[in-house]
ROMISE-348689 format. One record per residue (C-alpha): residue in one letter; x, y, z. Coordinates in Angstrom, 1 decimal. Layout:
N
[rec 'a' [X Y Z]] ...
This chain:
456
[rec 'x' [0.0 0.0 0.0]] [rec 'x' [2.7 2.1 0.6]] [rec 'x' [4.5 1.8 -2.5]] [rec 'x' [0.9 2.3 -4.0]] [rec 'x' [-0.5 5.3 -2.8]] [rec 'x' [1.3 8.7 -1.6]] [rec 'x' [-0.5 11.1 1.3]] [rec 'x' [1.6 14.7 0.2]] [rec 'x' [0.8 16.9 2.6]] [rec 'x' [2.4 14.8 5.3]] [rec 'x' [6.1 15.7 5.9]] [rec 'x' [8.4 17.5 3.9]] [rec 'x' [6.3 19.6 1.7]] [rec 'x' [9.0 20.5 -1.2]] [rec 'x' [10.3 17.1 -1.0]] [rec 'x' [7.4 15.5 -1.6]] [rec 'x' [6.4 17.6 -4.5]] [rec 'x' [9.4 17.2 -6.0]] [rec 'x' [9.6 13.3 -5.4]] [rec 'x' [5.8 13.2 -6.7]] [rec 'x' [6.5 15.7 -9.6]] [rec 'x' [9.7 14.2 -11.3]] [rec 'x' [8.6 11.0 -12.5]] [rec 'x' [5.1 12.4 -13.3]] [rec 'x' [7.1 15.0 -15.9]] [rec 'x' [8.7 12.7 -17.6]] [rec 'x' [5.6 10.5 -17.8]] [rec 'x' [4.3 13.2 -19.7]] [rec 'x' [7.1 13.9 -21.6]] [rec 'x' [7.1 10.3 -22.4]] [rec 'x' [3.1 10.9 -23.4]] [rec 'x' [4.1 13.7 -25.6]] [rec 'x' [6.7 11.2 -27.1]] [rec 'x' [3.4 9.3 -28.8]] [rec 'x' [2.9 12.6 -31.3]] [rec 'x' [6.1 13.7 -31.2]] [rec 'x' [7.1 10.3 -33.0]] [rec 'x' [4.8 10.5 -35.4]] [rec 'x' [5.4 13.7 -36.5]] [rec 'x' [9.4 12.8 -36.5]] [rec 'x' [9.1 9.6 -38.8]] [rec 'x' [6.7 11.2 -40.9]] [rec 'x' [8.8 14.5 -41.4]] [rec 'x' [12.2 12.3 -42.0]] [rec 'x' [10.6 9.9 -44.3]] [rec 'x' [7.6 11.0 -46.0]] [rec 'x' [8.7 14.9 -46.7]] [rec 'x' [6.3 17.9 -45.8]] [rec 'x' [3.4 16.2 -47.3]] [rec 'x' [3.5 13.2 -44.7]] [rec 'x' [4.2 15.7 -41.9]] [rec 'x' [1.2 18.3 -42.9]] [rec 'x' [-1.3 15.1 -42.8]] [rec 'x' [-0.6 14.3 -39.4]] [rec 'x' [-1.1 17.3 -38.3]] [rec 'x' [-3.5 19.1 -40.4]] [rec 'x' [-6.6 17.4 -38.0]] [rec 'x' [-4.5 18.3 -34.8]] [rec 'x' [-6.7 20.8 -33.8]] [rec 'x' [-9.7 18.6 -34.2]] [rec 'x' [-7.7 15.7 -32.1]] [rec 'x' [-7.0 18.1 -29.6]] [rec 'x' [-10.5 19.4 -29.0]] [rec 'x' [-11.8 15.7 -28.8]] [rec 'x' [-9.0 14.8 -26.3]] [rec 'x' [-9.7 17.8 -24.7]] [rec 'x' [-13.1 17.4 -23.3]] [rec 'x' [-12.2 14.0 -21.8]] [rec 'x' [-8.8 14.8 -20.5]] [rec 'x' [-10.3 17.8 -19.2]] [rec 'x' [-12.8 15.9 -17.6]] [rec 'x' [-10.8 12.7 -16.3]] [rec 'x' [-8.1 15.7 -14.6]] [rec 'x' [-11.0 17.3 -12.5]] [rec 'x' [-12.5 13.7 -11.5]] [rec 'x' [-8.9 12.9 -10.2]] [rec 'x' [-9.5 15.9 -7.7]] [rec 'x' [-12.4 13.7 -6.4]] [rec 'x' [-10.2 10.8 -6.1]] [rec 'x' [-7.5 12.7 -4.2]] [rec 'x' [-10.0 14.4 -2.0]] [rec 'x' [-11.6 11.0 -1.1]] [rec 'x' [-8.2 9.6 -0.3]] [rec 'x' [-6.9 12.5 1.4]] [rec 'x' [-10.4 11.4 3.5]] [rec 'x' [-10.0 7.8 3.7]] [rec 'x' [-13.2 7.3 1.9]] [rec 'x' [-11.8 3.9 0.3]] [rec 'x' [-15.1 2.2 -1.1]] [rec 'x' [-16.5 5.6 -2.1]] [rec 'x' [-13.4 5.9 -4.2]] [rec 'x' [-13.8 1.8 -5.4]] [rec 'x' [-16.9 2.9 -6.5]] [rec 'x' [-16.5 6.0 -8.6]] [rec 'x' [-13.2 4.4 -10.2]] [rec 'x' [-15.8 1.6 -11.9]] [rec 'x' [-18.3 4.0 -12.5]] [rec 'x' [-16.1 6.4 -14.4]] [rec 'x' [-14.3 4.1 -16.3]] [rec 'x' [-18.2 2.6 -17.7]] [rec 'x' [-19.4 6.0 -18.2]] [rec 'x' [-16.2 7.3 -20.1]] [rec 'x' [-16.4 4.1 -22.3]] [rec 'x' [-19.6 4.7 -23.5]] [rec 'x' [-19.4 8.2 -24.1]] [rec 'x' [-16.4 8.0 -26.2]] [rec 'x' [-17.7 4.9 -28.5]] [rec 'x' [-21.2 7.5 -29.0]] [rec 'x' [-18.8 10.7 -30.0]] [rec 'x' [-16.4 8.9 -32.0]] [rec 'x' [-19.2 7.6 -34.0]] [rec 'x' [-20.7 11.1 -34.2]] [rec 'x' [-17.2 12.1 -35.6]] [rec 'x' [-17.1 9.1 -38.4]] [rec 'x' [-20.1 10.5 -39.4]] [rec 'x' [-19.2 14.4 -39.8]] [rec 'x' [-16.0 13.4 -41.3]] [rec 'x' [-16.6 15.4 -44.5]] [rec 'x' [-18.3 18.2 -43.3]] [rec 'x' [-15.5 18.3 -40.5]] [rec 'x' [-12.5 18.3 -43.2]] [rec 'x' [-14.0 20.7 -45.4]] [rec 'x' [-14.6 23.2 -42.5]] [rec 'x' [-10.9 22.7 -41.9]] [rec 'x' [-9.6 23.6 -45.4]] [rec 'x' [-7.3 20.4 -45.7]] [rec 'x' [-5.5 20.5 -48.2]] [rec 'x' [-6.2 18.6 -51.5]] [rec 'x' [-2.4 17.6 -51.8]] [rec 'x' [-2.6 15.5 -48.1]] [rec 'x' [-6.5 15.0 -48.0]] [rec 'x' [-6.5 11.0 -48.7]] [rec 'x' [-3.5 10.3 -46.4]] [rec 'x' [-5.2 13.0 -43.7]] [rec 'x' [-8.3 11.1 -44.0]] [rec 'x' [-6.8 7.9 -43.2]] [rec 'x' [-4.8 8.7 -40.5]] [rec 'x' [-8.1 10.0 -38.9]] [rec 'x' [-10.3 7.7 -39.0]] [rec 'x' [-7.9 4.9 -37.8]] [rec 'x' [-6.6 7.0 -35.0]] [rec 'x' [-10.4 7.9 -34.1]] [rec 'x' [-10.9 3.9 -33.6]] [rec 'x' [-8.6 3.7 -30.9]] [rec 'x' [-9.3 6.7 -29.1]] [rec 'x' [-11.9 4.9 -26.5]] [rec 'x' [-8.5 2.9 -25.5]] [rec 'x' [-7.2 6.0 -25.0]] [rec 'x' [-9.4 7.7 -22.8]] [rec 'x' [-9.7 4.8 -20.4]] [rec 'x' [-6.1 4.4 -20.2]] [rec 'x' [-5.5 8.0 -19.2]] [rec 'x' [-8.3 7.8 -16.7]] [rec 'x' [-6.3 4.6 -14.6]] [rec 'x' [-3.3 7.2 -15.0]] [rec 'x' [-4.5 10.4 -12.9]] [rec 'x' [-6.3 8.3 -11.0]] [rec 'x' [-2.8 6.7 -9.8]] [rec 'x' [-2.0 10.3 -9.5]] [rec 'x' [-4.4 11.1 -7.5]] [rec 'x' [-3.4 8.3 -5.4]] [rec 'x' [0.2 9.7 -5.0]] [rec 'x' [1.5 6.7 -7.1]] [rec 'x' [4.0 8.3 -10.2]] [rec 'x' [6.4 5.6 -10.7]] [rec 'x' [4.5 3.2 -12.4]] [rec 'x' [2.6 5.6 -15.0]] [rec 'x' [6.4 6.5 -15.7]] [rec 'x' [7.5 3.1 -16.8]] [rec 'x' [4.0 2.4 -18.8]] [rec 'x' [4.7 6.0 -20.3]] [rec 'x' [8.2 4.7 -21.2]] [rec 'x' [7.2 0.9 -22.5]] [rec 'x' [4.1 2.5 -24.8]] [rec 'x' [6.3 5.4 -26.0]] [rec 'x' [9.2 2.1 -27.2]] [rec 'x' [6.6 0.1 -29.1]] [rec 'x' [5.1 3.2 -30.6]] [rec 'x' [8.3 3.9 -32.2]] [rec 'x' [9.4 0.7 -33.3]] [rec 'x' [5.6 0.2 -34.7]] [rec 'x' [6.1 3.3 -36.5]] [rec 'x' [9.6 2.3 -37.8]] [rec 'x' [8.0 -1.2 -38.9]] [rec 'x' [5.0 -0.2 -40.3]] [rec 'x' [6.6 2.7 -42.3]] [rec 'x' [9.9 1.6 -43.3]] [rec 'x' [9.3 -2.5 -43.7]] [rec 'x' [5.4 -2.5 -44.6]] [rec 'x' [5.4 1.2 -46.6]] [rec 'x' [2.0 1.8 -45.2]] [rec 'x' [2.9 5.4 -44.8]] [rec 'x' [1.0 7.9 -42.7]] [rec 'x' [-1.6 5.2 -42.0]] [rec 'x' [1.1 3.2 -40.3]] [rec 'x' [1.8 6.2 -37.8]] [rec 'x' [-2.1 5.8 -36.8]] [rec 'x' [-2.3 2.0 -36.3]] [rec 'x' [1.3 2.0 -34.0]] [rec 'x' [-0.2 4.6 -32.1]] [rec 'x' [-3.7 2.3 -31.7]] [rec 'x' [-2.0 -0.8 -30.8]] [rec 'x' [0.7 1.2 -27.9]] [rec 'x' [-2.5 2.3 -26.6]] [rec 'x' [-4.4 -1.1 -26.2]] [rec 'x' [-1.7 -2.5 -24.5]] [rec 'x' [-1.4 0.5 -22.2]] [rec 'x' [-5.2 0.0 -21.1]] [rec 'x' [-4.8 -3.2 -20.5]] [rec 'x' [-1.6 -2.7 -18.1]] [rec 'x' [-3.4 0.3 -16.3]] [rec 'x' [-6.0 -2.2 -15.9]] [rec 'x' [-4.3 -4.3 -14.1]] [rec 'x' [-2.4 -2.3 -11.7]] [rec 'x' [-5.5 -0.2 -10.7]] [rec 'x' [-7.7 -3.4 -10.0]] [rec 'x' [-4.8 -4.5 -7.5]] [rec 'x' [-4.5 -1.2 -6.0]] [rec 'x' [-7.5 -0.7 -5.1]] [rec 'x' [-8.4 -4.1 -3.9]] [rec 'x' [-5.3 -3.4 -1.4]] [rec 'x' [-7.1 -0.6 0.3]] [rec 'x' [-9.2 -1.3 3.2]] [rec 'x' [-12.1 -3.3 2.5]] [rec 'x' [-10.8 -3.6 -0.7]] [rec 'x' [-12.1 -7.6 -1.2]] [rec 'x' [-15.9 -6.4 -0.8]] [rec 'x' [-17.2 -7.0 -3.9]] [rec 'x' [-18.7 -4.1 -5.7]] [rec 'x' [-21.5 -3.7 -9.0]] [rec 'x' [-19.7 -3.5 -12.2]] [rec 'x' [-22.4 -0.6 -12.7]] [rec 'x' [-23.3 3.0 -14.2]] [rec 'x' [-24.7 4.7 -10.5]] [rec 'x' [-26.3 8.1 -12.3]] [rec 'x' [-25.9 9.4 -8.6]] [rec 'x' [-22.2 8.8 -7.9]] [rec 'x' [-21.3 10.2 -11.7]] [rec 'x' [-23.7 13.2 -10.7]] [rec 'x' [-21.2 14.0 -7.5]] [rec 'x' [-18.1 13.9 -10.1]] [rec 'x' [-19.6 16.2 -12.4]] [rec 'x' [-19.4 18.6 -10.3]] [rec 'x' [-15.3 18.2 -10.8]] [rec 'x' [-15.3 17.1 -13.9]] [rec 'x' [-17.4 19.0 -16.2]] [rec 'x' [-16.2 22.3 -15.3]] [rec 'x' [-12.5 21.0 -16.0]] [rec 'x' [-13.4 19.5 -18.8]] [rec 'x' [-15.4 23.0 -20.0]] [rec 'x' [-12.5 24.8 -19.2]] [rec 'x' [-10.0 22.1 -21.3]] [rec 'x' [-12.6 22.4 -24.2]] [rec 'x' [-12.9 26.0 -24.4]] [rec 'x' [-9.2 26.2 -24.7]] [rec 'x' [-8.8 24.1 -27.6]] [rec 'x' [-11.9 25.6 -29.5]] [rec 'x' [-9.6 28.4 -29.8]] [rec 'x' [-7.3 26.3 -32.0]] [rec 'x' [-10.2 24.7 -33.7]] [rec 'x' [-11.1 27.9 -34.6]] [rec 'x' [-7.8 29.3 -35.7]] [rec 'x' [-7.3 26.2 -38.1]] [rec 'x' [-8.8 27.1 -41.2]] [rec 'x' [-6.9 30.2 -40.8]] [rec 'x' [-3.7 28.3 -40.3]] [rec 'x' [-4.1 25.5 -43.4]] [rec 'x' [-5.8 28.1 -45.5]] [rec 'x' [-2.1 29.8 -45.6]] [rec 'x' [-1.3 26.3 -47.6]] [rec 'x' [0.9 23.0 -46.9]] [rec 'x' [4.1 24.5 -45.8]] [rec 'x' [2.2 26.6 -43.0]] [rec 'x' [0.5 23.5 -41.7]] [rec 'x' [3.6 21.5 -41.4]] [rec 'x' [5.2 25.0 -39.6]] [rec 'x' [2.2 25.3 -37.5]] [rec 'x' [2.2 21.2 -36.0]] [rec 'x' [6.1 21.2 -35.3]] [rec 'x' [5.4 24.6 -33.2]] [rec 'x' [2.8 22.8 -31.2]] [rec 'x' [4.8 20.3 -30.7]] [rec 'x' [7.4 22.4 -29.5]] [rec 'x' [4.7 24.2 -27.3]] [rec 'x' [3.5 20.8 -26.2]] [rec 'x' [6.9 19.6 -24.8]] [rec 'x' [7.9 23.2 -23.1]] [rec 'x' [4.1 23.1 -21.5]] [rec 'x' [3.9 19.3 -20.4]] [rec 'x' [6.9 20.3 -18.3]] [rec 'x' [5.4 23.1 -15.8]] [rec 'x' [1.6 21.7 -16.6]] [rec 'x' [2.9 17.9 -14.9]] [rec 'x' [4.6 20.0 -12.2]] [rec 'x' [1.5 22.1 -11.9]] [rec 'x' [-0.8 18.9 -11.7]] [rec 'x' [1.7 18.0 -8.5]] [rec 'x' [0.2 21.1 -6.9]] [rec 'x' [-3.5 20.6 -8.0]] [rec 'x' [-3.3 16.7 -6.6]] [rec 'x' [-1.5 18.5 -3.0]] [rec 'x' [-4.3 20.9 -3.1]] [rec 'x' [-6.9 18.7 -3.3]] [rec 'x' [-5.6 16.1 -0.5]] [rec 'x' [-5.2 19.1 1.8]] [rec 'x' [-8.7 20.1 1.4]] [rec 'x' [-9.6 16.9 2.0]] [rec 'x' [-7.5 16.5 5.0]] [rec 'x' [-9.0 19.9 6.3]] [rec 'x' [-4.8 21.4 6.2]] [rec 'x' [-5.8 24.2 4.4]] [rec 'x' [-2.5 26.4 5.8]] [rec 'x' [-0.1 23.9 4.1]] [rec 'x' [-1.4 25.3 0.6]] [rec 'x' [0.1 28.7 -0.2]] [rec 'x' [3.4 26.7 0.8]] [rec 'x' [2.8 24.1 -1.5]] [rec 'x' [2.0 26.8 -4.2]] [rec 'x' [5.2 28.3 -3.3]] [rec 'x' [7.1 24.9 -3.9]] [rec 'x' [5.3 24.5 -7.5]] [rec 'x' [6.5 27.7 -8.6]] [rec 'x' [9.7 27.0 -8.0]] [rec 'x' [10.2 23.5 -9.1]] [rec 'x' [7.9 24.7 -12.2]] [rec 'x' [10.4 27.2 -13.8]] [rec 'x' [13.0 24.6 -13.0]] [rec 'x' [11.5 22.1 -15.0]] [rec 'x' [10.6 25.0 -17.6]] [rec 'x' [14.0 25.8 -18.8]] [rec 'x' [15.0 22.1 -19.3]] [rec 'x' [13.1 21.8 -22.4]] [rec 'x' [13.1 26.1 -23.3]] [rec 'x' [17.0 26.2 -23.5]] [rec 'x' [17.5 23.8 -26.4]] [rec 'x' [14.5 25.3 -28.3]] [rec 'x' [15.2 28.7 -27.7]] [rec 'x' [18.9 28.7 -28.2]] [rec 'x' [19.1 25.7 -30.9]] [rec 'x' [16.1 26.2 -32.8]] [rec 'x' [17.4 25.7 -36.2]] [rec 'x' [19.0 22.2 -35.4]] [rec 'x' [15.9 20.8 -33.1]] [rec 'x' [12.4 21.9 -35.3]] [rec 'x' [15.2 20.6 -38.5]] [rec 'x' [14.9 16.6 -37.0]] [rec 'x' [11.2 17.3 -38.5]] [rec 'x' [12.1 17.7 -41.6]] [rec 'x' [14.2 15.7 -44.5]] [rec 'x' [17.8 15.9 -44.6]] [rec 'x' [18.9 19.5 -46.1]] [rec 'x' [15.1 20.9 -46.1]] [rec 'x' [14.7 24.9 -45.9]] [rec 'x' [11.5 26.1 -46.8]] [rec 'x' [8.9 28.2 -44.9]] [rec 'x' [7.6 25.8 -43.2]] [rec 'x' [11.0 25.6 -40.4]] [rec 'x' [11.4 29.8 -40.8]] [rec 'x' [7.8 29.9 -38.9]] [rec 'x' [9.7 27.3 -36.7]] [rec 'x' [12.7 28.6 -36.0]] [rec 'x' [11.2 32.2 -36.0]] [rec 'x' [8.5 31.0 -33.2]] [rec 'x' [11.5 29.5 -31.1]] [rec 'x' [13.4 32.7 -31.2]] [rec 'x' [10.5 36.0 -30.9]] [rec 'x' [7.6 33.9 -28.9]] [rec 'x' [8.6 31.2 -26.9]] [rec 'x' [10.1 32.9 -24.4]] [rec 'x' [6.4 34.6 -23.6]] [rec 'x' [5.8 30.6 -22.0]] [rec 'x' [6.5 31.8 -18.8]] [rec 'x' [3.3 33.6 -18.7]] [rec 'x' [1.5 30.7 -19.7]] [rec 'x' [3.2 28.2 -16.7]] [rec 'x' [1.9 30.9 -14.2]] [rec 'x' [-1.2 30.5 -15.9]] [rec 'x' [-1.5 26.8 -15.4]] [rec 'x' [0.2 26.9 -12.1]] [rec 'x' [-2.7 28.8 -10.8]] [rec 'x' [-5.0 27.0 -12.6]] [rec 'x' [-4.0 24.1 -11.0]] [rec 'x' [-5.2 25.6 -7.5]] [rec 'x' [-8.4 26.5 -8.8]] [rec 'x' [-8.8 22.9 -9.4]] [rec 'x' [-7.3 21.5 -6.9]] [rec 'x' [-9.4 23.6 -4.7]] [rec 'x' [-12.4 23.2 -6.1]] [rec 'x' [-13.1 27.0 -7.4]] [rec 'x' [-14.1 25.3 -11.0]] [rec 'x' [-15.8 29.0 -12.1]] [rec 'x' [-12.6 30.7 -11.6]] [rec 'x' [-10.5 28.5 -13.9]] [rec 'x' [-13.4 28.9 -16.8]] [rec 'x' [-13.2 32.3 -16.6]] [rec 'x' [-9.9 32.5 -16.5]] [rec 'x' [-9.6 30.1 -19.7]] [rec 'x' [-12.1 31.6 -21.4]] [rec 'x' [-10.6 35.2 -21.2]] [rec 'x' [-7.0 34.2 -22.8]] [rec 'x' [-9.7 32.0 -25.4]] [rec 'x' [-11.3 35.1 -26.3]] [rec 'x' [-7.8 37.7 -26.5]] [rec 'x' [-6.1 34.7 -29.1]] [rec 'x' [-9.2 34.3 -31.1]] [rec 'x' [-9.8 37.9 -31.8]] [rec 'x' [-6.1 39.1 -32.0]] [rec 'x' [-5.1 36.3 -34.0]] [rec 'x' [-7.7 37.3 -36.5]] [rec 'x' [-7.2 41.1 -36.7]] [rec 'x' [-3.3 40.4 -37.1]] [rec 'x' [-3.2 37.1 -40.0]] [rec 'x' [-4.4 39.3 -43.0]] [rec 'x' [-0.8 41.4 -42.5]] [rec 'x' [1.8 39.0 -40.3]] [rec 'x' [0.5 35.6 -41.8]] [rec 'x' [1.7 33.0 -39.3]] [rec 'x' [3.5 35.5 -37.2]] [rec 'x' [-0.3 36.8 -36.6]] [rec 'x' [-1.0 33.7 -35.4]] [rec 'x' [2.0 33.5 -32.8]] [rec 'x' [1.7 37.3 -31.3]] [rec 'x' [-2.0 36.7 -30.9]] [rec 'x' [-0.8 33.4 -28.7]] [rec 'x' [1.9 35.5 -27.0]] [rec 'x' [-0.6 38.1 -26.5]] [rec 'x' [-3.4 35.4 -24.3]] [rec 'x' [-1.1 34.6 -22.7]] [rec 'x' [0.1 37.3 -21.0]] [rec 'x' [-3.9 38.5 -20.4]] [rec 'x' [-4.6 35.2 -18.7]] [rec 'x' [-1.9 34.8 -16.5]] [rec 'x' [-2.5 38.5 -15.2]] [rec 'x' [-6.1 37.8 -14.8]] [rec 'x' [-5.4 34.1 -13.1]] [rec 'x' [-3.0 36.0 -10.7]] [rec 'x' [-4.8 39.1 -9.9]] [rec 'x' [-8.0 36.8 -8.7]] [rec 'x' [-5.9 34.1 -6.6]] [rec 'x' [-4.4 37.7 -4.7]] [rec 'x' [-7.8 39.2 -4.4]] [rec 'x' [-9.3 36.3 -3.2]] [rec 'x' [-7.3 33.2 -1.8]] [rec 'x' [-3.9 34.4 -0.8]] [rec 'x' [-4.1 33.3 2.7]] [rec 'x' [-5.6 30.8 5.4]] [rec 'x' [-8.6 33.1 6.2]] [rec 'x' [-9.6 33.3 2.7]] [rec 'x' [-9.1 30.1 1.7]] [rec 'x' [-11.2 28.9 4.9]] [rec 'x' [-13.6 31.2 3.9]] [rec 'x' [-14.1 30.5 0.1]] [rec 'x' [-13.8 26.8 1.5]] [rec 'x' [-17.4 27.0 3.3]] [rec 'x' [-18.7 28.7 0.1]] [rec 'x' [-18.3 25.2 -2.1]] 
């Protein structure tokens, strides 16, 4: 049980947190690998072309993912709080729930998305050059996305258990057979892009099945863990969750409607600034899963010390997250920033230069360094969850939603795909200001937090 589980507001507080947080960031790192991989062998060994049809649905992917990762992050608050309580066969019981309920949902949505599949690419202004392989690579990556979801649901629930370690080594073992699937299914069986989609499927089935495993024997080690309980949907438990999870999973969707909604804008520039556009997210996602996995260390600490009623260990705890956060920020910043040229080139064929790596490299240089506004973003957004202050972290989202959207608009018809980056640099800097203000105003110390504690 020990080795299972993890109570992090006992003890050392920055030594926990940083114990908890450093295998959980390179979990994610290792979770960011899947894409990353993708986008690598397709850039090396089909061109531009191969690397603008795995990404020129990204935005699409990410909105889907978003609502249930969104949603399976603020149900792991509930499962922190009701360990932090010792409510073991209330937590037994929502594990099973959730894991029915996200099941279903997914197989009805990916359906929903089979069926829209024209309307969805033509809204999207994919290109004619990569629509066939585009359209393949969707619909087989769409099959495997209920895998997916379930398997990411085990993982923050072991979070919220204080358990990183293991979701590390799964992180690593999925991330090695979706590179050597990739490898075999594009370079021994030539089946191109689609064999990107099906390595990624297959890592992810055997994930699920592993998480499985582990979870089922962690929780029947917990007290009264041997009491049998309904494999069941119980309307009232998921109810309770929602309360958690829907906001989160609002918050997560609102965010990524932004880059649904800035995609046309971004393919409509043509092929090269598609391919540009999905190596800068990528370089985006491995800078943010960084400070957001140190961040999620602090919304997990939160939550247990709400649960435990130690609500004066929190602004410490914040405190600690901070710090480890820029830490782990400039491990992945100072390659990018001062190496751009030679890092966004391993997406590319040997001896490419084209526009696609001067939006790159340009991003690296001017932008990126405008990140740190958005880990102080997510490093209070992580309290908000963590807390329980769900209409805060809307808000919040939905003001540096709204700034990107409308900036990113105004400025495309002049800076083309520079637009698009100083509209992101712009939200970014509005949220984080409005995220901070709020936590100051409101929350900064015991008395608040007691107070806007009763309020829940």
């Amino acid at each position: 049980m020990k080795q299972a589980t993890k109570d992090l507001t006992s003890g050392n507080i920055t030594r926990n947190l940083l114990l908890f947080s450093f295998p959980l960031v390179l979990s994610s790192l290792l979770s960011q690998a899947f894409g990353l991989v993708d986008m690598l062998v397709a850039g090396r060994f089909l061109g531009e072309a191969g690397l603008a049809a795995t990404g020129a649905l990204s935005s699409f992917h990410s909105l889907f993912n978003s609502i249930f990762f969104g949603f399976l992050t603020g149900t792991s608050v509930c499962s922190a709080q009701l360990f932090g309580a010792g409510e073991h066969r209330e937590l037994r019981g929502m594990v099973r729930n959730i894991a029915l309920f996200v099941a279903g949902v997914s197989l009805l949505l990916c359906g929903v998305a089979f069926l829209l599949r024209v309307p969805l690419f033509r809204y999207l202004k994919v290109d004619p050059l990569i629509y066939d392989d585009a359209m393949r690579y969707f619909l087989i990556v769409l099959g495997g996305k209920t895998a997916m979801f379930l398997s990411h649901f085990f993982l923050c629930t072991l979070h919220a258990l204080g358990n990183t370690v293991l979701p590390f080594w799964m992180s690593l073992f999925s991330s090695l057979i979706n590179l050597s699937g990739n490898i075999f299914t594009v370079k021994v069986l030539h089946w191109g892009v689609a064999g990107l989609a099906v390595a990624t499927v297959v890592s992810n089935l055997i994930a699920l099945a592993v998480y499985f495993a582990v979870i089922r024997k962690c929780l029947s080690s917990m007290p009264g863990g041997k009491e049998k309980l309904p494999w069941r949907i119980n309307l009232a438990e998921i109810g309770k969750v929602m309360r958690y999870g829907m906001p989160t999973a609002f918050q997560q969707m609102v965010m990524y409607l932004c880059t649904f909604g800035l995609a046309p804008l971004v393919n409509g520039l043509g092929v090269s600034a598609t391919a540009g556009y999905s190596v800068v997210q990528k370089v985006y996602g491995i800078c943010s899963s960084f400070y957001y996995s140190s961040a999620r260390t602090v919304s997990n600490f939160v939550a247990q010390c709400v649960g435990a009623g130690k609500l004066g260990k929190i602004r410490k705890g914040l405190f600690a997250g901070f710090l480890q956060g820029m830490i782990y920020l400039m491990i992945p910043f100072i390659p990018f920033f001062f190496f751009p040229s030679g890092v966004c080139g391993l997406f590319f064929t040997k001896g490419y230069s084209g526009e696609a790596l001067d939006t790159a490299v340009r991003f690296c240089h001017v932008y990126l360094p405008f990140i740190v506004f958005g880990f102080l973003t997510n490093l209070f957004h992580a309290f908000y969850r963590g807390f329980g202050a769900m209409k805060m972290l809307v808000i919040s989202t939905t003001v540096g939603a709204v700034v990107r959207l409308v900036c990113s608009y105004l400025l495309v018809p002049d800076m083309r795909m520079d637009g698009i980056y100083l509209g992101w640099m712009i939200a970014w800097v509005a949220e984080a200001v409005f995220a901070v203000t709020i936590y100051f105003l409101h929350y900064r110390n015991e008395k608040m937090l007691r107070f806007r504690c009763r309020a829940l």
